[in-house]
Each structure stands twice: as structure tokens, then as C-alpha cells.
N, C-alpha and C positions, 0 to 999 in steps of 0.2 A: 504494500500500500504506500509506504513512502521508502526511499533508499532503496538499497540494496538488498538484496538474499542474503543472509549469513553465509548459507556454505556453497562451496564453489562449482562449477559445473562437473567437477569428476568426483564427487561425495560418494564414499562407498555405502552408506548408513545413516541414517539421521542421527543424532545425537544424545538421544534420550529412548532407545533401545539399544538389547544387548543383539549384538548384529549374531553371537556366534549361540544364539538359543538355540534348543536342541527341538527337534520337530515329536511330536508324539502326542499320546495321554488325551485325557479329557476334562475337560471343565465342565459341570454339573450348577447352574443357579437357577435360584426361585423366584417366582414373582407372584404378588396376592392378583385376584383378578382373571379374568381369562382373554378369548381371542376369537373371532369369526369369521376372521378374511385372511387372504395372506397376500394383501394389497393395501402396501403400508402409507401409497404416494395420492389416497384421494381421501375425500371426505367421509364417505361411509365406511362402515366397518369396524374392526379393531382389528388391527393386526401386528403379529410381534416384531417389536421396533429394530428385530437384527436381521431380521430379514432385508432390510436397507443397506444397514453397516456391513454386513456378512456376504452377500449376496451379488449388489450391486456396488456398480465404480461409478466415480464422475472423470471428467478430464483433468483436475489437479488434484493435489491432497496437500492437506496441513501439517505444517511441522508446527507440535504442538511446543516446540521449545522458542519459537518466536509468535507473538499474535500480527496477527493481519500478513502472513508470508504463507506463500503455495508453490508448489512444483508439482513437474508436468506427473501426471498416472496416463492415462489412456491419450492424455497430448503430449505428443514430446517435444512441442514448443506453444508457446503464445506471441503473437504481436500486437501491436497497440501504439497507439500514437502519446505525443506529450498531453496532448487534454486528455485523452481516451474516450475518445470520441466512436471507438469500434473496438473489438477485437476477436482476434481472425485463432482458430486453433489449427494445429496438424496431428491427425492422430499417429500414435505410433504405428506402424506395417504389421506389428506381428500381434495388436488389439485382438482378441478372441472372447464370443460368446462360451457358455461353459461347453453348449453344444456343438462346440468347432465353428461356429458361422464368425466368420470375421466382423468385427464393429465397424458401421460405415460411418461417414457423414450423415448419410439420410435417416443414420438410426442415429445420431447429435439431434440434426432439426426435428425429426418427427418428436423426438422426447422431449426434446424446449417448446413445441408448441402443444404438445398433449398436455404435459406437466401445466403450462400456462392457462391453458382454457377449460380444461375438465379437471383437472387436480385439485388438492389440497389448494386453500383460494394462498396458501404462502409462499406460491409459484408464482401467481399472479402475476405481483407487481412487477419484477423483474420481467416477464415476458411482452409488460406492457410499455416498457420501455426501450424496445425493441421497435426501429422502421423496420427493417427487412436483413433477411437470414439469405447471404449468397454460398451455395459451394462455389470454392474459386480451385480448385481442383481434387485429384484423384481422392484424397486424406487431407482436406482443405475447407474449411468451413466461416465465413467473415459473417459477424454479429456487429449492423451499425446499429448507434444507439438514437433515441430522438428526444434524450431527454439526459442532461448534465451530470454525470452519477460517477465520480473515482472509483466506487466498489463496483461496481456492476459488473467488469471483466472478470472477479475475483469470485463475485456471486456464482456467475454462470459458468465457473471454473468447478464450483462443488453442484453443479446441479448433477442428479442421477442419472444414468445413460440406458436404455432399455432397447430392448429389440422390438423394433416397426415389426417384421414378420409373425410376433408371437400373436399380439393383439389385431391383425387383419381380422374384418366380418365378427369381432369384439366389444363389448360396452366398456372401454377404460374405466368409467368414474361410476360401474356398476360390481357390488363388493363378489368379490370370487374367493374362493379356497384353491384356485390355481397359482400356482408360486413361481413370480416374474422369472424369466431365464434375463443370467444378468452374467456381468463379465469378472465379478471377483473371487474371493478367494475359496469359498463354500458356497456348496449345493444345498437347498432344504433336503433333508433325505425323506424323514418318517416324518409324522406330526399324528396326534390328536386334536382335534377342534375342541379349546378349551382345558386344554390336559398337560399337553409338550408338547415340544418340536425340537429336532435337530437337527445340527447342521454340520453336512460333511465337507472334510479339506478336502478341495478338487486336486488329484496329485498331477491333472494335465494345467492345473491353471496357466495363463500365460504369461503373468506378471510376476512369477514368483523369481526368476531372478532379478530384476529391477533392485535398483538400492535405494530407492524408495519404500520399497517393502521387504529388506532384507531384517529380520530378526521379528518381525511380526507376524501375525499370522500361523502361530506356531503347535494350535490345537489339533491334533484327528478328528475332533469331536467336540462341538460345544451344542452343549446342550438346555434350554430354559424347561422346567417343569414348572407348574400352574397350580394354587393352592386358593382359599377360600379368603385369606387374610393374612397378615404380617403375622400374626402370632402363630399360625398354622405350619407357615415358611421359615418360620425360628424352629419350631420343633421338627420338622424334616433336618434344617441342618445339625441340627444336633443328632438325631437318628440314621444321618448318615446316609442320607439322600438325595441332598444338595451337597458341594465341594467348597459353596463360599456364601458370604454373610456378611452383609452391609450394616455395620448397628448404628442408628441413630441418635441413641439413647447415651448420654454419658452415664445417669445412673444405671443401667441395663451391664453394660460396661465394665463397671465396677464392681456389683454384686450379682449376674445371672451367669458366668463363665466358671463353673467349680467342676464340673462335672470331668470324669477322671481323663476322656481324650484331650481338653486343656491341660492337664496338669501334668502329665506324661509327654505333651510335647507334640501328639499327633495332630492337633491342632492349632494353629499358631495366630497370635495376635496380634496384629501389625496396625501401628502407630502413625498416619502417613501427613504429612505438614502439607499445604497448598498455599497460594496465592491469588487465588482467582477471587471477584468480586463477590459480595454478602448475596449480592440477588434480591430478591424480595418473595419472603414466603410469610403468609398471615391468613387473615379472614380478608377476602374482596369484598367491598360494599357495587350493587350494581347500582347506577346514577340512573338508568333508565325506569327505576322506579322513583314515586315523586320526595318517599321516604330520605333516598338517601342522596337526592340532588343537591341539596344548600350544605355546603361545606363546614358550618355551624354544626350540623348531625351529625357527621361524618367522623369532625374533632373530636364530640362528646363521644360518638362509639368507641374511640381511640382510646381517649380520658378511662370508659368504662371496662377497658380489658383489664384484668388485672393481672400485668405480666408477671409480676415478681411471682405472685402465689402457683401461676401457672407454672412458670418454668420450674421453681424450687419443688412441686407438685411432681411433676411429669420426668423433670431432666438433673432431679437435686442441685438443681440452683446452678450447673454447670454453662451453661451456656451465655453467651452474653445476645446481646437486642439488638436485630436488623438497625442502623444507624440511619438510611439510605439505602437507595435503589443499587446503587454503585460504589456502597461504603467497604470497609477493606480493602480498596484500594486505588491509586493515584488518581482514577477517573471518576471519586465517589467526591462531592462537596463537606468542609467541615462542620457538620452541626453547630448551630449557634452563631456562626459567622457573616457578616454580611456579604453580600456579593463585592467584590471589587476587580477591578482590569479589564481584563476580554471578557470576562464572564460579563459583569454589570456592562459591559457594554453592547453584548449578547441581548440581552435580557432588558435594557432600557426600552427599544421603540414598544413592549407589550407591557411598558408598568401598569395602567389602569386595570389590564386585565389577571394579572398575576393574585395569588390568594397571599394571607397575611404569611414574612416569615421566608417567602423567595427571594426575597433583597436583601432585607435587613436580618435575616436568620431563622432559622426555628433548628428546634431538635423534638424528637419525638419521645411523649411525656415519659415521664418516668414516676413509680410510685412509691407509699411508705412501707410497703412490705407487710401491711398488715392486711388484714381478711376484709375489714370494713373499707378502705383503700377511700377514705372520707377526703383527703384533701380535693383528689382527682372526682369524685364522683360532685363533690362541691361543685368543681368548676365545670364542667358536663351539663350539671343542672343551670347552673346562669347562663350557660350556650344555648340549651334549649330555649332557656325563656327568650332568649334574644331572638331566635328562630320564632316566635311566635306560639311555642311548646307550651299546655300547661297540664298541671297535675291536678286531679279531682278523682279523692277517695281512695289516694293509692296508683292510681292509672293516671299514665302520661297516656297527655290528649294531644293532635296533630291542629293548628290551626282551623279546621273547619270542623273536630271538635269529635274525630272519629280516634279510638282507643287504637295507640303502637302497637302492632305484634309484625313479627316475621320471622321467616324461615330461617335457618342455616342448614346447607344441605351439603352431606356428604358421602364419601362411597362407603362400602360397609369395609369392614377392618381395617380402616384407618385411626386405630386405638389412642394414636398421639391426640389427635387431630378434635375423636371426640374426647375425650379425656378435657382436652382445650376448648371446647365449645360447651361443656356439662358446667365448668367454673363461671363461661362468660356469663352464659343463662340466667345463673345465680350474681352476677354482678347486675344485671341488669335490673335485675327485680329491685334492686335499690331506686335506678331512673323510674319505675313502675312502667317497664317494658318488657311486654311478654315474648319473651322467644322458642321458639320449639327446634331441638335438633329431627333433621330426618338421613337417613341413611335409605341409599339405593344400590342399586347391583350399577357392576362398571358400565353396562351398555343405556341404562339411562342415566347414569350419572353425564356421558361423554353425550345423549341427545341432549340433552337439559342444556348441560354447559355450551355446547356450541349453539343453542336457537336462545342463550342467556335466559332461558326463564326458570330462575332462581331471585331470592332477594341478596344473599349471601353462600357465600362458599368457601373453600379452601380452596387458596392460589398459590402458586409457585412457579414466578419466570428465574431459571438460571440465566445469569448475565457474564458476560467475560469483558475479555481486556481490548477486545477487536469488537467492537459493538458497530453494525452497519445497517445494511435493509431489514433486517426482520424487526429493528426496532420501530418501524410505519406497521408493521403486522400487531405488532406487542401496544400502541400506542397514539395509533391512527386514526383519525376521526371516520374513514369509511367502517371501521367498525363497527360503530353505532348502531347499526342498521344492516352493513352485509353479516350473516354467520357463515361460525367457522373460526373469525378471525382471534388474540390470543388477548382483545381489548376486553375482556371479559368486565371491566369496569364502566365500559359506556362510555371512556373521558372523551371531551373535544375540544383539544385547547390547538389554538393557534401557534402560542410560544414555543410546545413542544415540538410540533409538525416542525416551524423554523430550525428549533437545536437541531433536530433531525437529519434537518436538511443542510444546514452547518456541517454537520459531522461528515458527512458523507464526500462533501466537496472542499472538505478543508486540503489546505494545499502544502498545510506543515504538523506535525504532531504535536505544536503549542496550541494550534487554533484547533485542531480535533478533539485534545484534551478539557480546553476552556467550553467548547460547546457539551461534550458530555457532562462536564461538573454543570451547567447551566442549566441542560435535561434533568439532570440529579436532581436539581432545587424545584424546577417543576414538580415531578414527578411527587415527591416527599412531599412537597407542601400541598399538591391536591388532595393529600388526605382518603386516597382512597380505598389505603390494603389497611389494615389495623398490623403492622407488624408481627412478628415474632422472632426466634432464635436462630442463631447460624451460629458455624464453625469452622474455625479455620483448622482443623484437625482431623483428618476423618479417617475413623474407625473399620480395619476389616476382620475379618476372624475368617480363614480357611485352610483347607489341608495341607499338611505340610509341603507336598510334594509339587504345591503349586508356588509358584517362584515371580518373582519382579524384577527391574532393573532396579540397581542400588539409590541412581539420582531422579528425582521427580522431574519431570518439566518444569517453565517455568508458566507457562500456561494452566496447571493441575496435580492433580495427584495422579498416584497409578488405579484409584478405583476406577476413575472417570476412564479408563484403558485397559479395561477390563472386558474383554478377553485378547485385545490386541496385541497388546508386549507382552503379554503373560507366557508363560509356560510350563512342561510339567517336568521336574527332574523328581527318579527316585532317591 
């Protein structure tokens, strides 16, 4: 995105795998939830998300040891002008589907314009910014663009590459159990609908000498099994049916690991540091009800979480509180601070429209640790009343005098999640706001969430250190109204759209960075996730015999690379 590539054109290996891992074994993990499709690139369905990573290639790939840098996979160059105003790929000669059919050009454009019109809508944007797709010869593809976008060539560098011939006389964006023929390193082999799936190392893949993919890729066999809930997928791994185990939990952490395959060593606990952004994971309020449109409610719901009791509850007090959207790291804004520099001067032509706290500072409240949490629900209450809110008999009454209640919806064994929504319930009855938790199965939790009709829910967008186009998908005012999209908040702010668009066309990494701290201040100050906890620490527990590279990226941890650098020594 800006400068140079780190490593030089004859790099035997990325840097952040062990190039000389040993090929074999299998990896076994679990996930709560199940699966319907094995059509992971459109809107309907559910289908498991490695079937993407495992399965299919794009034309670049990320070294995840630098953010915003790619090299070629299935292109073995790119061009591109000083604006970037196009960019042209060459596939490699010896590109192959898994079923020997060579990867053309025409399977490039069919898949950029399939992806774009009948896809997942977070193809869209990118293909909408797209005049016209020339092949300019044999392994030659030029992409001009009609709209001012630095990221763009990089975007359509990780778009998925599929084969035209499979879906002839086909409904792309209708959900199938047929599993995409794709160009990378594994085949689905078996699967149950709902149950498992696996996935086999293709030992003709074609890429498998590239040094790009030298030390990855190093499973015979990775496998996901399907269980009912997180607590369900704990006791499989413990039984010895899973290989590996994600703990969430710091207290979990501390006192559920006794049992004798820890203590003997056949299990192993591994400690792994990150640097990658807090993200934002909490309760989302949706704007597009009338409840939680004035920004006054939205603080008070804030005011009303009581995080301390939660987290010390849930995670014994281990964890510390989402700061920002992009807090933990250089592209997060400092709580409390006012704007100043490029950022205030970012963010000056929209002062009228900015909420209280985007210039001049905010941080996200914090309380006294107690049960009654009176300071905070104090000030919640004079929000209300400001809003027009009043109380009569116990019940908080809405301006035209109709009694608060609303949902919070979630999927079923997500144990954290209600555990955290069973406290808020109970804070809220202080406001005399009725709330009721509901739990659904994954396939209407994901209708629900993408047609937005919920009042509340549990969010979580992961953010990194290269943040580009998907943030208009995460933040964009055609949300509002198109589903699908990840605005699950409703927001439609102008100033956002702008940083956005700052970020994108920034021409140095001072101005890229000031525009995302300037999104940051948005974002945080709309008020619109009620926060909760992160880590910069994350926890794995798996069998011995499964192995990592010693140095993280600087991009992540090795969870986030799981199953990719991984592998299996006895």
C-alpha cells in the first residue's frame, strides 16, 4: 500500500513460518453451531468458513508479518500505474484447478463479476468500482477502475478465484451442499450436513512448491466437527475428540485445566502475545428502531452495563475494556483527548454534526464496582430525562408515554454472552427497563441479523492494522437499508463515510493513520456497541504433537493461523 515489499523478489519463505515443517498428521477443531451449504461466497446459507481458506486461492496473498503488503499466488505479477488508476494481473502458467483444469483469465473475470452481482453484497462494492474488465492476453487480465481507490488493486488481489465451468446452467447465489472446485491446497473430502467436514491435502496441488506457500499448509487432514455449544466443544476436547481449544475465559484458564492429560504434558498450554487492534465486541444497539436512535439512550444503555460486575463475574476480573474501535493500537484515538492536527482537521468541516466527546474527548464510562453501580445509573437517568424519558411506578416511559422493553437476542451457547446479558437485564430494572434475553439456533440467529430485525445483539467486528474497503461494508450508510451488510447498527454518518474515504486515498501513512484515529472518534463516540472485554493475550490448549512457529507475526498471533503454519510432529 505504501513503499516497498519487505522481502525481495527471490524470498524462499515468508518470514513468520517455519519453511522446513514436516508434512503429515491431522488437526481435529470444534465449533458450536452447524452448517447447510458449502457455499461460503453468497448470502444464503451457512457454510464452513474453510472451505474458503482451505479450498480456494485469490491472485495475491498476505504476509501477515507486514499489514497492507501482498504477493503474487495465482498472479505472478501485478501492474499498476502511480495513481492506480487500473490494475492489470498475469496469472502464473502452471495455475491449476484441483481437477487439473488450468485457471484462466475468464475464470478471474467470471469470478469478479459473479462475486460482485450475486455474492455476499461485500463483493459489491469493489466490483462497483470497476469500468470494464479487459483480457489483454493469453494469462492477462487489466481491471480499470472509475472510481479513486489506493486499495482497490490490493482488494481484488484477495478476491476468490473459482471455476466458470463448474457453475454453467447453475444458480450461484442459490445455497448448494456442492463444494466449489477451487485451486488451493485441500479438497472437501467427507462432510456431514451439520456434523463435520474434512478437508484433504491435495498431494497434486500446484502451488505447493511456490515460496509463498512453503512451510504452510502442512496438514493431511484438517478436520472441523460441529457440536451444540461452547461448553459441549470444551468437553469433546477434553474427551479427546477435538486436537485444539480456543479458551476465552481467563478464569476458565486458571481453574478448568487439572485434569491429568494437562498435567502429564499430553496437553499443552500455550501463552501467545498479539498486537493486533481491540476491535469492538459488546451489545449493538440497532438505530433503526426509534428506541435507540437519540444518542442520549444509547449513552444511558452504556452508563447501564455494568462492566466491572460483568467481567469480574464471567472472566475474574481478568480482562480489561474495549477503549475504542481501534484501541490497542497506533490506529486507535487516546480516550479523553481532544482531537488535534490532521485528525481535528479531518474532522473540523463535520463539527455540527459530530456527537458530544469527538473533539474534545470522551472515554467510555467506567464504574464503582459495586452491584448497585448508583453513580453510573445516576447519570443514565438525567440522560433519559433529557431524552424526554420519564419514570411512573417503576417503568421508564418513552416520550409519547409507551412503557421501555426490548429484546436482546442471541445464539444458543453463547454462555459468555448470556451470562453478560442475565446481569445487564438486572441493571436495567434499576432504569425500570424491561428487557428479555432470547436465544435462537444459528440459522435464524444469521436471518434475523442480516434482515436487522432485532432490537439488540451481540457484535463483534475484528479490526487490524491495514483497515480498507470493508470498513464502507462495517460502517456505510447503504446499510441502513441494503441486508447483509456488517452495519448491523443502522449508523449514517457523513464524517465516517469521509475518514473512510481519507483512509483509502491517503497518499502517506501519517495521513492514513490521522484518518483512522478520526474514524476511531466517530465510531466510539456514536455510542452505538455498549463495549466489553479484549485481550491482548490469547489463550490455546492443544495436543502436544501439534506444533507453531516460535515468533508471532506482527500482524497476530498463531491462533489467528490456525491451521496454516501449524503442524504435526510426534
Amino acid at each position: 500500500m505504501y513503499g516497498d515489499p519487505a522481502l525481495p523478489p527471490d524470498f524462499v519463505s515468508l518470514p513468520h513460518v517455519n519453511p522446513d515443517a514436516p508434512k503429515g498428521g491431522r488437526i481435529v477443531m470444534g465449533e458450536s453451531g452447524s452448517f447447510d451449504s458449502m457455499n461460503p461466497f453468497i448470502l444464503r446459507g451457512r457454510a464452513p468458513a474453510a472451505v474458503s481458506s482451505l479450498t480456494v486461492e485469490t491472485l495475491m496473498g498476505r504476509s501477515y508479518d507486514e499489514p497492507f503488503t501482498l504477493y503474487g499466488l495465482l498472479a505472478e505479477s501485478i501492474t499498476t500505474d502511480a495513481a492506480r488508476t487500473y490494475a492489470e494481473f498475469t496469472l502464473r502458467e502452471a495455475a491449476r484447478f484441483s481437477d487439473g483444469a488450468p485457471v484462466t483469465v475468464e475464470d478471474v473475470r467470471w469470478s469478479f463479476e459473479t462475486l460482485g452481482t450475486l455474492g455476499n453484497p461485500r463483493y459489491h462494492t469493489a466490483w462497483n468500482k470497476i469500468d470494464r474488465a479487459e483480457i489483454t492476453g493469453p494469462r492477462s487480465i487489466r481491471f480499470t477502475f472509475n472510481t479513486e481507490d489506493r486499495e482497490l488493486p490490493l482488494i481484488l488481489g484477495l478476491r476468490p478465484i473459482l471455476q466458470k465451468a463448474q457453475w454453467e446452467g447453475k444458480a450461484f447465489d442459490a445455497s448448494t451442499l456442492e463444494a466449489p472446485i477451487g485451486s488451493g491446497p485441500y479438497v472437501v473430502d467427507r462432510f456431514e450436513t451439520g456434523r463435520y467436514v474434512s478437508f484433504r491435502r491435495n498431494p497434486d496441488w500446484w502451488g505447493k512448491d511456490l515460496p509463498f506457500n512453503r512451510g504452510q499448509h502442512n496438514f493431511d487432514e484438517v478436520r472441523t466437527d460441529y457440536f451444540g455449544d461452547g461448553g459441549v466443544v470444551f468437553e469433546a476436547f477434553k474427551g479427546g475428540l477435538i486436537t485444539t481449544w480456543r479458551e476465552t475465559s481467563p478464569a476458565k484458564w486458571a481453574s478448568s485445566y487439572g485434569w491429568p492429560e494437562v498435567t502429564n504434558g499430553t496437553i499443552v498450554k500455550s501463552e501467545i502475545p498479539h498486537q493486533r487492534p481491540s476491535g469492538i465486541e459488546g451489545f449493538v444497539m440497532n438505530t433503526r428502531r426509534a428506541l435507540f436512535a437519540d444518542w442520549r439512550v444509547r449513552e444511558a444503555m452504556i452508563l447501564a452495563f455494568n462492566f466491572e460486575l460483568a467481567n469480574q463475574t464471567i472472566n475474574g476480573g481478568a480482562y480489561p475494556r474495549i477503549p475504542s474501535y481501534f484501541g490497542n493500537s497506533p490506529l486507535g484515538f487516546t480516550p479523553g483527548t481532544p482531537a488535534t492536527g490532521r485528525v481535528l482537521e479531518l474532522l473540523e468541516p463535520f463539527r455540527d454534526s459530530l456527537l458530544p466527546g469527538a473533539l474534545d474527548g470522551y472515554t467510555v464510562p467506567t464504574g464503582d464496582g459495586s452491584v448497585a453501580n448508583r453513580r453510573n445509573i445516576r447519570a443514565a437517568t438525567a440522560l433519559l430525562a433529557q431524552a424526554g424519558y420519564t419514570v411512573e411506578a417503576g417503568q421508564l416511559k418513552d416520550p409519547a408515554g409507551t412503557p421501555v422493553s426490548f429484546e436482546i437476542l442471541l445464539v444458543n451457547g453463547a454462555s459468555d454472552m448470556i451470562s453478560a446479558a442475565d446481569i445487564y437485564v438486572e441493571s436495567l430494572k434499576r432504569l425500570g427497563i424491561t428487557a428479555r434475553v432470547t436465544t435462537v439456533d444459528n440459522a435464524q440467529y444469521i436471518e434475523r441479523t442480516n434482515t436487522y430485525a432485532f432490537d439488540m445483539t451481540h457484535y463483534i467486528r475484528s479490526l487490524s492494522l491495514s483497515p480498507g474497503n470493508e470498513q464502507t461494508l462495517y460502517w456505510g450508510a447503504a446499510g441502513v437499508t441494503q441486508p447483509g451488510t456488517r452495519n448491523w447498527m443502522g449508523m449514517d454518518s457523513p464524517a465516517a463515510e469521509a475518514m473512510i474515504d481519507t483512509m483509502l486515498n491517503a497518499p502517506d501513512p501519517e495521513t492514513f493513520a490521522a484518518a483512522t484515529q478520526a474514524l476511531d472518534r466517530v465510531l466510539t463516540t456514536g455510542r452505538y456497541v455498549i463495549p466489553m472485554w479484549y485481550s491482548d493475550v490469547s489463550r490455546l490448549a492443544h495436543r502436544k504433537e501439534l506444533k507453531f512457529p516460535a515468533r508471532p507475526p506482527l500482524y497476530g498471533d498463531w491462533i489467528g493461523f490456525q491451521p496454516e503454519v501449524w503442524w504435526y510432529e510426534q
